[in-house]
Structure formats: structure tokens, C-alpha cells
Backbone as XML, in Angstrom:
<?xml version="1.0"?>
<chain id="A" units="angstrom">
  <residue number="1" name="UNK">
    <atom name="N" x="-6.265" y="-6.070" z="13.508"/>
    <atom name="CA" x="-5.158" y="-5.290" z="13.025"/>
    <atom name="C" x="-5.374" y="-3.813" z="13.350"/>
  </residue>
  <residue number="2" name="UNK">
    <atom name="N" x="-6.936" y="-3.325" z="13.256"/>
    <atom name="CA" x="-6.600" y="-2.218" z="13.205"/>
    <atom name="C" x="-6.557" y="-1.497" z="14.892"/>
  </residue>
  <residue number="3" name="UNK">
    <atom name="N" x="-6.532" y="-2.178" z="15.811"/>
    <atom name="CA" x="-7.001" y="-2.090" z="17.387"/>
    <atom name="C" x="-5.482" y="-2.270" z="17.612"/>
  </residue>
  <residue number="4" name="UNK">
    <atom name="N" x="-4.719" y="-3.305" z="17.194"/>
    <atom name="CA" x="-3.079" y="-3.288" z="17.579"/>
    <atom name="C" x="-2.897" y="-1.537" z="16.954"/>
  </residue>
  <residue number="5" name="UNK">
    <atom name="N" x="-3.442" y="-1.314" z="15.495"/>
    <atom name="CA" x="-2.436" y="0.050" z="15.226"/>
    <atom name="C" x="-2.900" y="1.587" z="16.105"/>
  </residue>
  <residue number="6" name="UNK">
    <atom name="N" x="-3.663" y="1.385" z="17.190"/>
    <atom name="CA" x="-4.228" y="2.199" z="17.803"/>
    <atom name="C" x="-3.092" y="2.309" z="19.039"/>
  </residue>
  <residue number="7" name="UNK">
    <atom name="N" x="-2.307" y="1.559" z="19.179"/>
    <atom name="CA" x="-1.218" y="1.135" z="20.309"/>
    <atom name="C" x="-0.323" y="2.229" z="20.441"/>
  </residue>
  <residue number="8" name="UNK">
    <atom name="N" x="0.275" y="2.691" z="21.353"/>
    <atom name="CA" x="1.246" y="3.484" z="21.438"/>
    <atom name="C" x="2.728" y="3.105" z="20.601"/>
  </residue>
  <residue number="9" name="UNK">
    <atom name="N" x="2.811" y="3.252" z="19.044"/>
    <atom name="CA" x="4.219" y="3.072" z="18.899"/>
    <atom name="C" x="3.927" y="2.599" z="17.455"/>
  </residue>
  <residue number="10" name="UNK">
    <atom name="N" x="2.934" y="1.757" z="17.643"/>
    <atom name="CA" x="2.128" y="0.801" z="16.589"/>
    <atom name="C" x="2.401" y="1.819" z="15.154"/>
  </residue>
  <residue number="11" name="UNK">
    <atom name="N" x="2.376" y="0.949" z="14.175"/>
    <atom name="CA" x="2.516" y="1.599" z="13.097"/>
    <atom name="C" x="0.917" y="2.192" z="12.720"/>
  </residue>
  <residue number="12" name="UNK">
    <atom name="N" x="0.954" y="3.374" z="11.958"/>
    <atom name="CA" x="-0.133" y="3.811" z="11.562"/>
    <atom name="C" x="-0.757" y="3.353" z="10.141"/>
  </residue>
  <residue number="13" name="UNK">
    <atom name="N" x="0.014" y="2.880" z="8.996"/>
    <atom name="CA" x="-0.272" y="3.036" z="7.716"/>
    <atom name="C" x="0.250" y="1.895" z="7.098"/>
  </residue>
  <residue number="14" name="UNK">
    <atom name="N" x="-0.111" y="1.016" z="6.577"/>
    <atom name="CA" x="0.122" y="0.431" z="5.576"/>
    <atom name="C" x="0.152" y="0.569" z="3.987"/>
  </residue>
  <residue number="15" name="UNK">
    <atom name="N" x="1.296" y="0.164" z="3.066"/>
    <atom name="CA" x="1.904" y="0.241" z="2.343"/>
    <atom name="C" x="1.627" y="-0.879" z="1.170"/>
  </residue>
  <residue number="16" name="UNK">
    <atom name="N" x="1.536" y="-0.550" z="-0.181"/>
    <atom name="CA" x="1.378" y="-1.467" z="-1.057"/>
    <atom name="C" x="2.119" y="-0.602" z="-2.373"/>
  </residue>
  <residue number="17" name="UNK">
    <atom name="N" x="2.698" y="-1.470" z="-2.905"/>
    <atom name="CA" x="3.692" y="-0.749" z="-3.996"/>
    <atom name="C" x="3.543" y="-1.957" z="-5.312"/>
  </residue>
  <residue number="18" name="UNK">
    <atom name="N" x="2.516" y="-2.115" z="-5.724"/>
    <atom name="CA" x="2.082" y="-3.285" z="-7.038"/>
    <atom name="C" x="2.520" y="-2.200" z="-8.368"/>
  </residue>
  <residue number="19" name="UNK">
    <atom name="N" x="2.833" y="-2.912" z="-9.014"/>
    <atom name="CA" x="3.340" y="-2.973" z="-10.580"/>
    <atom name="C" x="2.166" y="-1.743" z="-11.195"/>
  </residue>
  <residue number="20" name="UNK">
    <atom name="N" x="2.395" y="-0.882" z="-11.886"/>
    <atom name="CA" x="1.343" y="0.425" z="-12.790"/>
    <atom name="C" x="0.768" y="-0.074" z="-13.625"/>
  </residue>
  <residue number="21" name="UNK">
    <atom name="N" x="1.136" y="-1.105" z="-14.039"/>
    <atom name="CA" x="0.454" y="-2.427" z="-15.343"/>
    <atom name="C" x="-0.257" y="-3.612" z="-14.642"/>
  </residue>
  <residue number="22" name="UNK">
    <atom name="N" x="-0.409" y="-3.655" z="-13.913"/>
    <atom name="CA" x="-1.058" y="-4.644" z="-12.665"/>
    <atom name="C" x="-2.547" y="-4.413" z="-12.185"/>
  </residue>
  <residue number="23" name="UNK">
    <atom name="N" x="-3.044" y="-4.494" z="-12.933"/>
    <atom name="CA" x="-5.044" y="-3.984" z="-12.929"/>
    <atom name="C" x="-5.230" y="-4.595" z="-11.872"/>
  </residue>
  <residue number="24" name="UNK">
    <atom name="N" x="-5.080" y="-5.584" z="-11.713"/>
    <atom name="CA" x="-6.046" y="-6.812" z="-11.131"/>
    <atom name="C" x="-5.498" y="-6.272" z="-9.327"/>
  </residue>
  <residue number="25" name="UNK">
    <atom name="N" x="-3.836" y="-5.886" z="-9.141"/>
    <atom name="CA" x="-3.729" y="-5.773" z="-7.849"/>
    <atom name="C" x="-3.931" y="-4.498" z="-7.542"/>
  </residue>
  <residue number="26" name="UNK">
    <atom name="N" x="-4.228" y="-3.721" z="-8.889"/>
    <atom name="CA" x="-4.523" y="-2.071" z="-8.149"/>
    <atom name="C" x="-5.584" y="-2.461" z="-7.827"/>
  </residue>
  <residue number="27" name="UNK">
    <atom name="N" x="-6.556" y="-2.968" z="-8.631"/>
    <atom name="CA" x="-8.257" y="-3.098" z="-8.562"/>
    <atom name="C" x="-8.341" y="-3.440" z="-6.763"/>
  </residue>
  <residue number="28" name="UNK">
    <atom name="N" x="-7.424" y="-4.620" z="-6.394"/>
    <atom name="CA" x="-7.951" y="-5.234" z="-5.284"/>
    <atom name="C" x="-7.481" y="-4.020" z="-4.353"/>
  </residue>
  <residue number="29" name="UNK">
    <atom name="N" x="-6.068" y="-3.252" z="-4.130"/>
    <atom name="CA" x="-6.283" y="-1.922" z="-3.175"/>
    <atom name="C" x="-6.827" y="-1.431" z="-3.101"/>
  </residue>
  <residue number="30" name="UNK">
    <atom name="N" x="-7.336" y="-0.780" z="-4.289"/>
    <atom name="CA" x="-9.087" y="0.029" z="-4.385"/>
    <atom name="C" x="-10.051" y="-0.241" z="-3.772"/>
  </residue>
  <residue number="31" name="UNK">
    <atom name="N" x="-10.422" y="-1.693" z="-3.862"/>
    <atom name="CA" x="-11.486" y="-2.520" z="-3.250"/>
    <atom name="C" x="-11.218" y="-2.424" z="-1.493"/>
  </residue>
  <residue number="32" name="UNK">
    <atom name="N" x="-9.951" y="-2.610" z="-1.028"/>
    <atom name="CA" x="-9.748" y="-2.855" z="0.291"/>
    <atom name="C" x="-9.334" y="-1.453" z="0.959"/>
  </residue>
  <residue number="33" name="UNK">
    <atom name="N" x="-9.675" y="-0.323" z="0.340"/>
    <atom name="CA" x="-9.404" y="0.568" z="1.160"/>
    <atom name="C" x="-8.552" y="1.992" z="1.164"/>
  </residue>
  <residue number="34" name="UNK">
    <atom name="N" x="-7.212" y="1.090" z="-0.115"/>
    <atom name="CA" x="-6.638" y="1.915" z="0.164"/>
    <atom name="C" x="-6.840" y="3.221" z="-0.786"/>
  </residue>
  <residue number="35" name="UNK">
    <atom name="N" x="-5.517" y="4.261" z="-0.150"/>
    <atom name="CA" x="-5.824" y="5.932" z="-1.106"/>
    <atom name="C" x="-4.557" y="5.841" z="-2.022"/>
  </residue>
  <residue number="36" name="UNK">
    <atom name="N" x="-4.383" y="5.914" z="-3.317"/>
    <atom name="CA" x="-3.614" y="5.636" z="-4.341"/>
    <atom name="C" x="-3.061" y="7.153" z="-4.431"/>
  </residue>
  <residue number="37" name="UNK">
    <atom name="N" x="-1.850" y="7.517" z="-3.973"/>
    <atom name="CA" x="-0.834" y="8.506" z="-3.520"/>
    <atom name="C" x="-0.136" y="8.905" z="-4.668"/>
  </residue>
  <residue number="38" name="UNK">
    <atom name="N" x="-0.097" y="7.660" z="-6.173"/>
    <atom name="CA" x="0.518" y="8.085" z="-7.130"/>
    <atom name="C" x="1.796" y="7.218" z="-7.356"/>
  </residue>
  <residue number="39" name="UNK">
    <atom name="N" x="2.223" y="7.360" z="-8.807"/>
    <atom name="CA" x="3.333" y="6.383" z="-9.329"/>
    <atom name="C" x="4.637" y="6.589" z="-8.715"/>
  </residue>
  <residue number="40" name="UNK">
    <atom name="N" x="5.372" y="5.617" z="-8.545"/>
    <atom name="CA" x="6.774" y="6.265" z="-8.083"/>
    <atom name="C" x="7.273" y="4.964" z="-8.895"/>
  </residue>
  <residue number="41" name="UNK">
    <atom name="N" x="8.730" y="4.944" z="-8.528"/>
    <atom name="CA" x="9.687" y="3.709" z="-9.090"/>
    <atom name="C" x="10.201" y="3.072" z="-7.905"/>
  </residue>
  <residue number="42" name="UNK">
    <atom name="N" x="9.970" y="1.534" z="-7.765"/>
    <atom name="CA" x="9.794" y="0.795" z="-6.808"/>
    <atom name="C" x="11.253" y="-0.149" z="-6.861"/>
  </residue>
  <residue number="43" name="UNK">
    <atom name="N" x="11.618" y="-0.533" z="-6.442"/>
    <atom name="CA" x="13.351" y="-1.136" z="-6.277"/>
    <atom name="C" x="12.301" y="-2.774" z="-6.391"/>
  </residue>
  <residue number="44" name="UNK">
    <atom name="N" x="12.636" y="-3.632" z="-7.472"/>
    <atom name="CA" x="11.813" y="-5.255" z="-7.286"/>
    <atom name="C" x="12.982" y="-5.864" z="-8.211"/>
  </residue>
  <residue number="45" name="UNK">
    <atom name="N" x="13.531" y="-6.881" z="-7.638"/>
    <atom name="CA" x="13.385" y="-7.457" z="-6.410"/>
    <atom name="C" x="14.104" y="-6.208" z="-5.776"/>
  </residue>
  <residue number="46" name="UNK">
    <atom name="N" x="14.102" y="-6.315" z="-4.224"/>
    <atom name="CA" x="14.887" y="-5.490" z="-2.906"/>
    <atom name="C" x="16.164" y="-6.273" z="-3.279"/>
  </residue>
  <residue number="47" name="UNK">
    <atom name="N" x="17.198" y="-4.978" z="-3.232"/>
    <atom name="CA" x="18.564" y="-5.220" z="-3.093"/>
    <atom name="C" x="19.357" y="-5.211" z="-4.932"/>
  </residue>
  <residue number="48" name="UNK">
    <atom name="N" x="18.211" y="-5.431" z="-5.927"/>
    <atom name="CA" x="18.715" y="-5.854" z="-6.959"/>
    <atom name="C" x="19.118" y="-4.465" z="-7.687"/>
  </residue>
  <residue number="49" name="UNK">
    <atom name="N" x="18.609" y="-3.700" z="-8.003"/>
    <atom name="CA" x="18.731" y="-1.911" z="-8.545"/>
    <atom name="C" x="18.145" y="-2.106" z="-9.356"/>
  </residue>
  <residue number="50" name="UNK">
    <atom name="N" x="16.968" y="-2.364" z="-9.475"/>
    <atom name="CA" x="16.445" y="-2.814" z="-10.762"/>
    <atom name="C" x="14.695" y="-2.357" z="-10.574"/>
  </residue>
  <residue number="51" name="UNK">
    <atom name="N" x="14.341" y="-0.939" z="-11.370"/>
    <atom name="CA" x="13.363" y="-0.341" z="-10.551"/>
    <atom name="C" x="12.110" y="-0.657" z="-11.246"/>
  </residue>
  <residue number="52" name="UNK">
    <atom name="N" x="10.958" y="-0.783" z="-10.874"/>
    <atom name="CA" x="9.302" y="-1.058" z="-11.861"/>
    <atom name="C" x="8.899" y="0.124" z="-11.132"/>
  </residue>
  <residue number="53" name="UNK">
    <atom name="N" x="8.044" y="0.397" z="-12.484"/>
    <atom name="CA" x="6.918" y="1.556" z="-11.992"/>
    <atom name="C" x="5.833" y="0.887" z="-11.187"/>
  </residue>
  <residue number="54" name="UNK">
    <atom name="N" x="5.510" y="1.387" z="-10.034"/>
    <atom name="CA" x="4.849" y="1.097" z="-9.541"/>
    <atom name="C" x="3.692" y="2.606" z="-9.338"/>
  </residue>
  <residue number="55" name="UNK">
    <atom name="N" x="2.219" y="1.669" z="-8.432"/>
    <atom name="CA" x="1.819" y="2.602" z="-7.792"/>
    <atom name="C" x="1.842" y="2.783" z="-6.519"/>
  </residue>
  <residue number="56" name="UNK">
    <atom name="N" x="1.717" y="3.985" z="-5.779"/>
    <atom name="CA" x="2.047" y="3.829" z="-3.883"/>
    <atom name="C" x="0.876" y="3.831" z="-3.467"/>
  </residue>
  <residue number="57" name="UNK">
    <atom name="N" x="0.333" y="3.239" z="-2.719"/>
    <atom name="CA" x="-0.865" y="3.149" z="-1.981"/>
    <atom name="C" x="-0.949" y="2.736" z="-0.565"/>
  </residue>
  <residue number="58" name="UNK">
    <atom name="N" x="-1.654" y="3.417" z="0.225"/>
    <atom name="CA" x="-1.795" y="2.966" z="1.463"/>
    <atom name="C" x="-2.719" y="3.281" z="2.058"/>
  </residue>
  <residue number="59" name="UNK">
    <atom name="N" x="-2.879" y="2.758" z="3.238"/>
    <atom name="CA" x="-3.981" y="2.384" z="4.401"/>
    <atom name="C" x="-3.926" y="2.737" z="5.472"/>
  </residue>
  <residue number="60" name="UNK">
    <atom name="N" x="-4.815" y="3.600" z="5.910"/>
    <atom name="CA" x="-4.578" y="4.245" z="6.989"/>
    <atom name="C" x="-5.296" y="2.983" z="8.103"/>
  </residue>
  <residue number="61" name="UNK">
    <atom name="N" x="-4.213" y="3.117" z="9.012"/>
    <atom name="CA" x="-4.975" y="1.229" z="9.777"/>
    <atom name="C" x="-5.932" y="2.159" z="11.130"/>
  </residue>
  <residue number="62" name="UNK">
    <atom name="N" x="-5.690" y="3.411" z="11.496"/>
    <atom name="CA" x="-6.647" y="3.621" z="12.351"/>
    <atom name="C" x="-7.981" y="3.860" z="12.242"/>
  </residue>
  <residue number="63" name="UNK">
    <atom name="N" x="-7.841" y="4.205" z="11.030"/>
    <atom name="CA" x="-9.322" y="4.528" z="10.692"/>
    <atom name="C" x="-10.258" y="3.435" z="10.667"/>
  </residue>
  <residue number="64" name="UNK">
    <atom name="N" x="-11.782" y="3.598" z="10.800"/>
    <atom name="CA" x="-12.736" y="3.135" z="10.417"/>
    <atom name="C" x="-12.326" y="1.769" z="9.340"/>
  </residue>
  <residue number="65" name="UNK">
    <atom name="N" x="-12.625" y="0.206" z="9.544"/>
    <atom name="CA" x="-12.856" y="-0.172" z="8.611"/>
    <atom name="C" x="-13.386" y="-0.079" z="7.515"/>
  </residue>
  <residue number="66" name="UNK">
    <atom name="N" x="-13.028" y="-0.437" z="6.479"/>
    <atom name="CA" x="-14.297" y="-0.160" z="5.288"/>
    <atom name="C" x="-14.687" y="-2.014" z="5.057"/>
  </residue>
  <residue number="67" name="UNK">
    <atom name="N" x="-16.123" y="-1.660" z="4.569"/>
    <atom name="CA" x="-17.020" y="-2.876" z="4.071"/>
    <atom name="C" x="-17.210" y="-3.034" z="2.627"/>
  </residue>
</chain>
């Protein structure tokens, strides 16, 4: 994944938007990498108007794996 995002065009960053009450899936972004950017209000389901606090987090895919 992270050798495709090195590509000319390729996306750079990945995105995770889990629930602010959701330990277990912040815990696992934490664990995998990502940088926690802060709460926003997340549209769940898509299309419905119906917003959860979420947190924003993402992954920078060029960088260095982490272990």
C-alpha cells in the first residue's frame, strides 16, 4: 500500500472517522499509526443527516511504516 501511494496521483493519506465513545477503535488507530487531528461531526450513516461525534485521524501512507 504504501509503494502504490508513492505513485504519481496516488492518494497520500488515509482517513478514519470512528465514533469519540469508541475506545477500542481509537485504541486500534493509535496502535496502527495514525495522528488523531481531533473531534469533528461525522455524517453516519452517509446520505442520512444524521451526525456522531467522531474522531479524525489519519495516515500518512508515504511515510515510513510503523512496527
Amino acid at each position: 500500500m504504501r509503494e502504490a501511494a508513492r505513485r504519481p496521483g496516488a492518494p497520500r493519506t488515509l482517513h478514519a472517522f470512528p465514533s469519540a465513545r469508541n475506545a477500542p477503535s481509537n485504541a486500534l488507530c493509535r496502535r496502527l499509526g495514525f495522528t488523531l487531528s481531533g473531534p469533528c461531526d461525522f455524517e453516519y450513516p452517509r446520505g442520512s443527516g444524521t451526525l456522531m461525534r467522531s474522531n479524525a485521524w489519519v495516515l500518512d501512507l508515504t511515510g515510513p511504516a510503523r512496527r
